[in-house]
KOLBATI-545069 format. One record per residue (C-alpha): x, y, z. Coordinates in Angstrom, 2 decimals. Example, Ala and Ser with C-alpha at 12.3 -4.5 7.8 and 13.67 -1.06 7.14 Angstrom:
<pt X="12.30" Y="-4.50" Z="7.80"/>
<pt X="13.67" Y="-1.06" Z="7.14"/>
***
This chain:
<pt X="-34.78" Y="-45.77" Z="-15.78"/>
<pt X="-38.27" Y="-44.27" Z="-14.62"/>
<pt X="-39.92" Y="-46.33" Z="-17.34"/>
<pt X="-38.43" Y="-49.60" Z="-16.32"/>
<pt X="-39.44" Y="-48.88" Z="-12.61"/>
<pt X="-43.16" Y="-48.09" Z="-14.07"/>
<pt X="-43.04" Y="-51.43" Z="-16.18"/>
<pt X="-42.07" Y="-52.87" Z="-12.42"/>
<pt X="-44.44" Y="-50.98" Z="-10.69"/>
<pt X="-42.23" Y="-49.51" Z="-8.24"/>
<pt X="-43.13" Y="-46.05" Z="-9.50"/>
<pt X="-46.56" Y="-44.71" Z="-10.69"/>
<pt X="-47.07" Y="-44.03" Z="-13.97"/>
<pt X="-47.42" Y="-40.06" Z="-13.23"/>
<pt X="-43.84" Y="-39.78" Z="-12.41"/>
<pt X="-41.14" Y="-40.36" Z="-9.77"/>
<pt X="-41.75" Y="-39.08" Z="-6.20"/>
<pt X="-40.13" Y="-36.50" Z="-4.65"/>
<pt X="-38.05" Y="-39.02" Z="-2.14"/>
<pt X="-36.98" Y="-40.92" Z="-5.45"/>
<pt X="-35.29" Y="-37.39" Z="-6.97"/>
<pt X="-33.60" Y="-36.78" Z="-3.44"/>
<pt X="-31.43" Y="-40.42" Z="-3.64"/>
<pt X="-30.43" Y="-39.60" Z="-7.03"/>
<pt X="-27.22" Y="-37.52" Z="-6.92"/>
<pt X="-27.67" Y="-33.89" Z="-8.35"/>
<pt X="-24.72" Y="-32.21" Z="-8.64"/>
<pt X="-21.78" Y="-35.08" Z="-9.39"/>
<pt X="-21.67" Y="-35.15" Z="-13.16"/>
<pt X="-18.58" Y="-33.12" Z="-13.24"/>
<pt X="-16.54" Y="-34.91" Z="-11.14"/>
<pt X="-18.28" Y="-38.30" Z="-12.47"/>
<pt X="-17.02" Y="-36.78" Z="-15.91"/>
<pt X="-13.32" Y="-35.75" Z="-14.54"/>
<pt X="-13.01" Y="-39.37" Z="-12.78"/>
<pt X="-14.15" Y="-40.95" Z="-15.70"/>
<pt X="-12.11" Y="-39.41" Z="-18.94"/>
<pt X="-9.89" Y="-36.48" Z="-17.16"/>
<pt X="-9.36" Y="-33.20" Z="-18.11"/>
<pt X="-7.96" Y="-31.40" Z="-21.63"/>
<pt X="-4.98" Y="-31.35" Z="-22.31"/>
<pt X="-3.90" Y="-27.86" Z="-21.66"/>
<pt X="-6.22" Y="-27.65" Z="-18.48"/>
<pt X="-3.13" Y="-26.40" Z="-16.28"/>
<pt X="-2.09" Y="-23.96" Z="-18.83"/>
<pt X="-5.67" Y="-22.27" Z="-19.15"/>
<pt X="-6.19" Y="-22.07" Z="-15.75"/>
<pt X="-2.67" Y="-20.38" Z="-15.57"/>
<pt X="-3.47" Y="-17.72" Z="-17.60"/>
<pt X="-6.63" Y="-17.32" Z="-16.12"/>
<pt X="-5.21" Y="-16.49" Z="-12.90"/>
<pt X="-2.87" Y="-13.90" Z="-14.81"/>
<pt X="-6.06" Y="-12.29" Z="-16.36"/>
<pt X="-7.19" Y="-11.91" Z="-12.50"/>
<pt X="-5.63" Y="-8.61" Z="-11.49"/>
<pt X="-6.50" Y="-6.94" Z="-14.64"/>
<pt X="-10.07" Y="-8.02" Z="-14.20"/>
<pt X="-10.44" Y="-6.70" Z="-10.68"/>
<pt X="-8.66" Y="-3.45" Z="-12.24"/>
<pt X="-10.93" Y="-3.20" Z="-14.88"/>
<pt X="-14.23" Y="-3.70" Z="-12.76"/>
<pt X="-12.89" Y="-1.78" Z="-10.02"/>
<pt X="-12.60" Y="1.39" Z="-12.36"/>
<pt X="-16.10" Y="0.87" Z="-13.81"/>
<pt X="-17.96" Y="0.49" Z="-10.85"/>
<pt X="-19.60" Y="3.32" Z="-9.45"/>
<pt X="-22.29" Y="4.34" Z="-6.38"/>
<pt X="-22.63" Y="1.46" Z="-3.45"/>
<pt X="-21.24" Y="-1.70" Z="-5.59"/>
<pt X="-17.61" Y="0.13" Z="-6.20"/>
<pt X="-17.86" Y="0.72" Z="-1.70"/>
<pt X="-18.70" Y="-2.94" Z="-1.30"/>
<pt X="-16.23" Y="-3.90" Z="-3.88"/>
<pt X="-13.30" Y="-1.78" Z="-2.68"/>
<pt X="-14.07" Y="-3.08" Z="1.15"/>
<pt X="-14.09" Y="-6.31" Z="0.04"/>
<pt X="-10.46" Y="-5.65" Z="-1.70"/>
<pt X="-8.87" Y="-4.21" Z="1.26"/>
<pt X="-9.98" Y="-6.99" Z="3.71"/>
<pt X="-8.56" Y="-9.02" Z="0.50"/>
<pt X="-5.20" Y="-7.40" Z="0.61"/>
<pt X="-5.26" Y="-6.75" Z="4.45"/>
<pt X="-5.52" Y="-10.95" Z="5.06"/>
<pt X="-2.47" Y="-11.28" Z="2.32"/>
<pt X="-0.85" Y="-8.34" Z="4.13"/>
<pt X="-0.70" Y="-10.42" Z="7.04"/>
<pt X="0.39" Y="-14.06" Z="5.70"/>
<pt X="3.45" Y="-12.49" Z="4.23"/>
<pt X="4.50" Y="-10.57" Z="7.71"/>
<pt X="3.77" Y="-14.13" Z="9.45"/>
<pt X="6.44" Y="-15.41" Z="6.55"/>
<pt X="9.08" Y="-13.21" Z="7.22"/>
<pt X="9.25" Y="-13.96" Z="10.60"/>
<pt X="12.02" Y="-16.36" Z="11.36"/>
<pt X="13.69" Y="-18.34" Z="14.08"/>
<pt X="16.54" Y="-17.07" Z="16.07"/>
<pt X="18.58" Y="-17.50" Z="19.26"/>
<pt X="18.21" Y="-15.32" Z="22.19"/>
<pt X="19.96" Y="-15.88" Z="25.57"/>
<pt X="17.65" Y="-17.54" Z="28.16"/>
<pt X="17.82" Y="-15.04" Z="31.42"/>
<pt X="16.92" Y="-17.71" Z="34.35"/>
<pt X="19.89" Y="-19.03" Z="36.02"/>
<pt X="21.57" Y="-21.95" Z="35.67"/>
<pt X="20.79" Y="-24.64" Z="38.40"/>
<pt X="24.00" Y="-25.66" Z="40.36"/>
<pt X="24.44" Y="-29.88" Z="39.99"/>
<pt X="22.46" Y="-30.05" Z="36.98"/>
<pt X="24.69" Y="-29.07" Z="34.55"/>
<pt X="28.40" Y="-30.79" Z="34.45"/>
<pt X="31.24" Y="-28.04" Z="35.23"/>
<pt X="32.86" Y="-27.05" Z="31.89"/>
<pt X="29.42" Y="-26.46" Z="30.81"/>
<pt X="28.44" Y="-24.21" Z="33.39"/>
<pt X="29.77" Y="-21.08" Z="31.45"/>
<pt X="27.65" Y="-21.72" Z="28.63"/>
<pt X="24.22" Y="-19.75" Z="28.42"/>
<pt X="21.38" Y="-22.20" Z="27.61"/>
<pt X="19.12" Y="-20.50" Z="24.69"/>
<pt X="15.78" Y="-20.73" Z="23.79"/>
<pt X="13.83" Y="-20.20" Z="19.98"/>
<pt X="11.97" Y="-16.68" Z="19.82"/>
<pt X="10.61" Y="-15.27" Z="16.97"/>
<pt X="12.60" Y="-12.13" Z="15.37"/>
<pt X="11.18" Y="-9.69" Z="13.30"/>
<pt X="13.74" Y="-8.80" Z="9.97"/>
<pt X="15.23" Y="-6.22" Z="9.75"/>
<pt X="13.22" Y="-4.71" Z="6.81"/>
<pt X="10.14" Y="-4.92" Z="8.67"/>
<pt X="11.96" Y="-3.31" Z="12.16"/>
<pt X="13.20" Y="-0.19" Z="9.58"/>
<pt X="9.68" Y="0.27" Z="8.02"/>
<pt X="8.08" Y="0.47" Z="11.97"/>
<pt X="11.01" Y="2.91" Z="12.71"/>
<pt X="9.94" Y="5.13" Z="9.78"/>
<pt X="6.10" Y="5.05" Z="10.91"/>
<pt X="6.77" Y="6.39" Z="13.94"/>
<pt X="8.44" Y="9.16" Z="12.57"/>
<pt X="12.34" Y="8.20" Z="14.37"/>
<pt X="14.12" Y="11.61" Z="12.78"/>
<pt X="14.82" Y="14.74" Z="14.70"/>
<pt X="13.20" Y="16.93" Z="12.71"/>
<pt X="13.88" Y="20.94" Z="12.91"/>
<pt X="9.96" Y="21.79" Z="13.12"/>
<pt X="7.91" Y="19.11" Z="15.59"/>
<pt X="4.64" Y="20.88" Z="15.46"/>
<pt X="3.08" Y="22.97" Z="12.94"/>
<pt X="-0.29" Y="24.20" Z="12.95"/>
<pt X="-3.32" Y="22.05" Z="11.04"/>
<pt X="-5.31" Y="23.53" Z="8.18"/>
<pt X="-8.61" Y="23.65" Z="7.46"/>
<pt X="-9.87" Y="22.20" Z="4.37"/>
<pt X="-11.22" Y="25.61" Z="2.87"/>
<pt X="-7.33" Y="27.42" Z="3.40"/>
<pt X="-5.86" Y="24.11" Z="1.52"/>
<pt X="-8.97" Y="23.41" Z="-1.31"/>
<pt X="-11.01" Y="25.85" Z="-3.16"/>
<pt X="-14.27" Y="24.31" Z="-4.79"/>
<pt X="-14.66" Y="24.33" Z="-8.61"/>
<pt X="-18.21" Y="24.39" Z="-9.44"/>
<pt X="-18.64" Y="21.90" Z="-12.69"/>
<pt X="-21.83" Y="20.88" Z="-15.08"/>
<pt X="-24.36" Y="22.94" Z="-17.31"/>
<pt X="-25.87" Y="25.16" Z="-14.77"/>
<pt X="-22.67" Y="24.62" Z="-12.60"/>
<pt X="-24.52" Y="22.69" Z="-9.42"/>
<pt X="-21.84" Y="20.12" Z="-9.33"/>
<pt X="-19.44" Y="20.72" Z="-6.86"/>
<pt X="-16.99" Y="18.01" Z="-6.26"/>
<pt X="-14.22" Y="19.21" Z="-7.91"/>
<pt X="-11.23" Y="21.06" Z="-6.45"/>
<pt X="-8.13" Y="23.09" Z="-6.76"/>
<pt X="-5.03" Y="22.95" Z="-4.79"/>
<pt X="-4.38" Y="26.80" Z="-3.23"/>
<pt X="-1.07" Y="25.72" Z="-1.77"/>
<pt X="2.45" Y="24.74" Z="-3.78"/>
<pt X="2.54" Y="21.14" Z="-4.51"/>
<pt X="5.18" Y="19.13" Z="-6.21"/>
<pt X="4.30" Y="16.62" Z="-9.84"/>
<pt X="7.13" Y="14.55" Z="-10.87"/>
<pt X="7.70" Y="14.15" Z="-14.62"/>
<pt X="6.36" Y="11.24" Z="-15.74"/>
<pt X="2.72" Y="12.46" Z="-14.27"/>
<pt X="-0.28" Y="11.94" Z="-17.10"/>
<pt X="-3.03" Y="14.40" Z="-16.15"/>
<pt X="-6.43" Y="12.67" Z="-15.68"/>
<pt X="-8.97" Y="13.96" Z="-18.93"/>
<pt X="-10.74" Y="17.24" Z="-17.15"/>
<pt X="-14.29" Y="15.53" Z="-17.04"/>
<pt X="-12.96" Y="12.95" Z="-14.22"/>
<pt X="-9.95" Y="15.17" Z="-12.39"/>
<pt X="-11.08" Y="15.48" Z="-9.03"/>
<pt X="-8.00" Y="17.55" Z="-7.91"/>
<pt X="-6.47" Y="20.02" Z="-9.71"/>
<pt X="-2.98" Y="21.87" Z="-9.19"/>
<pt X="-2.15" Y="24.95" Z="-11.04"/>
<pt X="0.68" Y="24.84" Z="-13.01"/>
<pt X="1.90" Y="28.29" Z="-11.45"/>
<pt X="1.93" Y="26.80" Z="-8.04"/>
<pt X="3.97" Y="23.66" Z="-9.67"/>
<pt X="7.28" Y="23.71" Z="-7.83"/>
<pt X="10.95" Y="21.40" Z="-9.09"/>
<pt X="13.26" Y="22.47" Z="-6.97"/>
<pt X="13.97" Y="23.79" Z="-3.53"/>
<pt X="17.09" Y="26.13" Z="-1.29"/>
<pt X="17.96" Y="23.11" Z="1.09"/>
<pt X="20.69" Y="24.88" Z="3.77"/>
<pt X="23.08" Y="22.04" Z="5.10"/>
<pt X="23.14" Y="22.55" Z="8.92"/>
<pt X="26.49" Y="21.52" Z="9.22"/>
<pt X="28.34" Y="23.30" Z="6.27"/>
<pt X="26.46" Y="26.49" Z="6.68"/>
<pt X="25.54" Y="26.76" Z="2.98"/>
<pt X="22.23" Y="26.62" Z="1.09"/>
<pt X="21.84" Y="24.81" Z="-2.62"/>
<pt X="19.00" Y="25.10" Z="-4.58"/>
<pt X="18.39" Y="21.34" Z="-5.22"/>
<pt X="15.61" Y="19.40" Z="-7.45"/>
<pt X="12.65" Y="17.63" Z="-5.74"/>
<pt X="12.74" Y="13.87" Z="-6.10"/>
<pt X="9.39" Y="13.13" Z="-3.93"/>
<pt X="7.26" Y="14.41" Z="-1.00"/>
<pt X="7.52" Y="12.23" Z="1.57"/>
<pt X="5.47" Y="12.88" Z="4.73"/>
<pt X="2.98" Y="16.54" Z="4.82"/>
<pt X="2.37" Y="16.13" Z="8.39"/>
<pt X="-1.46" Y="17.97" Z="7.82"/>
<pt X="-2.69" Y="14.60" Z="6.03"/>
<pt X="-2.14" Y="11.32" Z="3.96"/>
<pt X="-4.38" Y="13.12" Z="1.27"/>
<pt X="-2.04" Y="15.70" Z="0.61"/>
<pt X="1.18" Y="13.79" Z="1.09"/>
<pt X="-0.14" Y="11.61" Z="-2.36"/>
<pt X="-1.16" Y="14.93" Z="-3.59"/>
<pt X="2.34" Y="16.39" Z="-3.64"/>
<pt X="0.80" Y="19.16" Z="-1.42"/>
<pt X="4.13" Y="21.37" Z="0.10"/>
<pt X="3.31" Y="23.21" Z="3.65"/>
<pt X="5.49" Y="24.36" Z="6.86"/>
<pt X="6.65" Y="21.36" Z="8.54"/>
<pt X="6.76" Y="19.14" Z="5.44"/>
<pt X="9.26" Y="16.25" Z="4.62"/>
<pt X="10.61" Y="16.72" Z="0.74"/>
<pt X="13.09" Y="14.26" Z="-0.60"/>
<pt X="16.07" Y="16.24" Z="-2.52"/>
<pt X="18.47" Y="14.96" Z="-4.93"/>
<pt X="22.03" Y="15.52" Z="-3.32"/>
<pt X="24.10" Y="13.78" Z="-6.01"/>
<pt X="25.58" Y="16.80" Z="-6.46"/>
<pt X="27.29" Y="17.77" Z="-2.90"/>
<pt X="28.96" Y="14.48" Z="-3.40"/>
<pt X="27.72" Y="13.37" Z="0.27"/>
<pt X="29.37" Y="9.49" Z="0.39"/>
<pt X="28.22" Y="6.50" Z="2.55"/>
<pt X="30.32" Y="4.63" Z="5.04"/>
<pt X="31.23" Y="2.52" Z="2.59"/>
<pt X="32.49" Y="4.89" Z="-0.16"/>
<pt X="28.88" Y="4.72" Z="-1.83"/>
<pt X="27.40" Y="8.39" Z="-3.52"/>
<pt X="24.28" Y="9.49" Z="-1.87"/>
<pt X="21.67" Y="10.34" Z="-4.39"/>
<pt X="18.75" Y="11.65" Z="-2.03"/>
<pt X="18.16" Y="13.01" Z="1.26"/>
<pt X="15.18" Y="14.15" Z="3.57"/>
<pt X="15.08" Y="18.03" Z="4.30"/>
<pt X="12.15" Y="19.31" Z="5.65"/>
<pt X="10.34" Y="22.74" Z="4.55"/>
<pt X="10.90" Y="25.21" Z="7.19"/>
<pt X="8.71" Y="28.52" Z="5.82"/>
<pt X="5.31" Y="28.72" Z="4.31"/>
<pt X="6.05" Y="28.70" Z="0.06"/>
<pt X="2.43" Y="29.26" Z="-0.85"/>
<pt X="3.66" Y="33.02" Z="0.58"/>
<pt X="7.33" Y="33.26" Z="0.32"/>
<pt X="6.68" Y="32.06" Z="-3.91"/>
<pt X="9.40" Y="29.64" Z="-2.88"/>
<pt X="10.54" Y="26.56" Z="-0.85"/>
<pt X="13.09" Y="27.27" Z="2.09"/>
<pt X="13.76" Y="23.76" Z="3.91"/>
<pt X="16.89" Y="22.00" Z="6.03"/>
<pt X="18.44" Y="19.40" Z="5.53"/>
<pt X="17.60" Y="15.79" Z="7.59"/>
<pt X="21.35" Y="15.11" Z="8.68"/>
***
């Protein structure tokens, strides 16, 4: 094309001008190409599987990042999963009725209708969502409201790691904590916390409030420790923490004739001291 325009002498022989290169389309081959002959056969199929790779790929780079790319990464994530976080609340929302409160104008409305409340569309949260909220703000009575906080050097002590032993960001767990069975330990060189086994507690001497009896009864989870969200995923036991027991074995029954298999009880002396775990049953 240049060398016709030369033979025409609408371009010099040195080459096109700047102005000629910025009328020429750049960047619409691919969707020249895609107009033109279409895509493969299996594009839709390829692409689906790519998107199934996609999780496994942020997984994978998210665990070999390290230093101020994994921060950026894992803020960029949670504004990620915040925005989906938010579409799917907007989605459960539904319509319902609710009463309107004004009055009813006299004369505008025919008599037999006057006894009829006119309604209006609101928005009404499920109730999934309304029973999560209840649980955040912590709706139980619970025997112990208040317990005192710990510091950080009563719950962790620091394990000094490396050659000459100047690393120091390792730590073990002074206080009883709770591992459920199907718990893989991390390889040494990357645990970050570390429980002792002899501080490893299974089961607990839950007292029933209203029967007057205490059971000793298997941990299933640790629900809430009120000192922090750290050791609440830690499996960290203190005063004033919420333990979920297996009761399968009181045979405690539902309205509706269905066997309860846990309960909350909450831990109601200090087991780090006592060497075990007194707590009281959530009725």
């Amino acid at each position: 094309q240049v060398v016709a325009q030369v033979r025409r002498g609408l371009c010099p022989p040195w080459g096109p001008r700047a102005a000629d290169f910025r009328e020429m389309p750049q960047n619409e081959y691919i969707k020249e190409s895609i107009k033109r002959f279409g895509r493969r056969f299996d594009h839709e199929e390829r692409m689906r599987k790519k998107k199934a790779r996609e999780p496994k790929k942020i997984s994978k780079t998210a665990r070999k990042l390290r230093g101020i790319k994994a921060k950026l990464f894992t803020k960029k994530r949670y504004t990620e999963k915040a925005t989906m976080k938010k579409t799917i609340k907007a989605h459960q929302e539904k319509d319902a009725k609710a009463t309107d409160a004004e009055e009813v104008k006299p004369g505008a409305v025919p008599a037999y209708l006057l006894d009829r409340e006119q309604v209006r569309r609101t928005k009404v949260l499920s109730n999934m969502i309304k029973q999560k909220r209840k649980e955040k703000a912590g709706k139980w009575q619970v025997p112990i409201p208040k317990v005192k906080a710990m510091t950080e050097d009563e719950m962790f002590k620091i394990l000094r790691s490396g050659k000459r032993k100047k690393k120091a960001w390792k730590r073990i767990v002074n206080k009883v904590s709770f591992v459920g069975d199907n718990f893989t330990r991390k390889p040494p060189k990357f645990e970050r916390y570390i429980r002792p086994s002899a501080l490893r507690f299974k089961k607990a001497h839950v007292t029933h409030p209203e029967l007057k009896m205490t059971f000793c009864l298997e941990i299933v989870s640790v629900k809430k420790n009120p000192q922090s969200a750290l050791y609440t995923n830690l499996g960290v036991i203190t005063k004033g923490t919420i333990i979920e027991v297996n009761v399968s074995e009181l045979g405690l029954v539902t309205q509706t004739g269905k066997v309860i298999f846990a309960k909350y009880a909450q831990v109601t002396n200090n087991p780090d001291i006592d060497g075990c775990i007194n707590a009281l049953l959530l009725v």
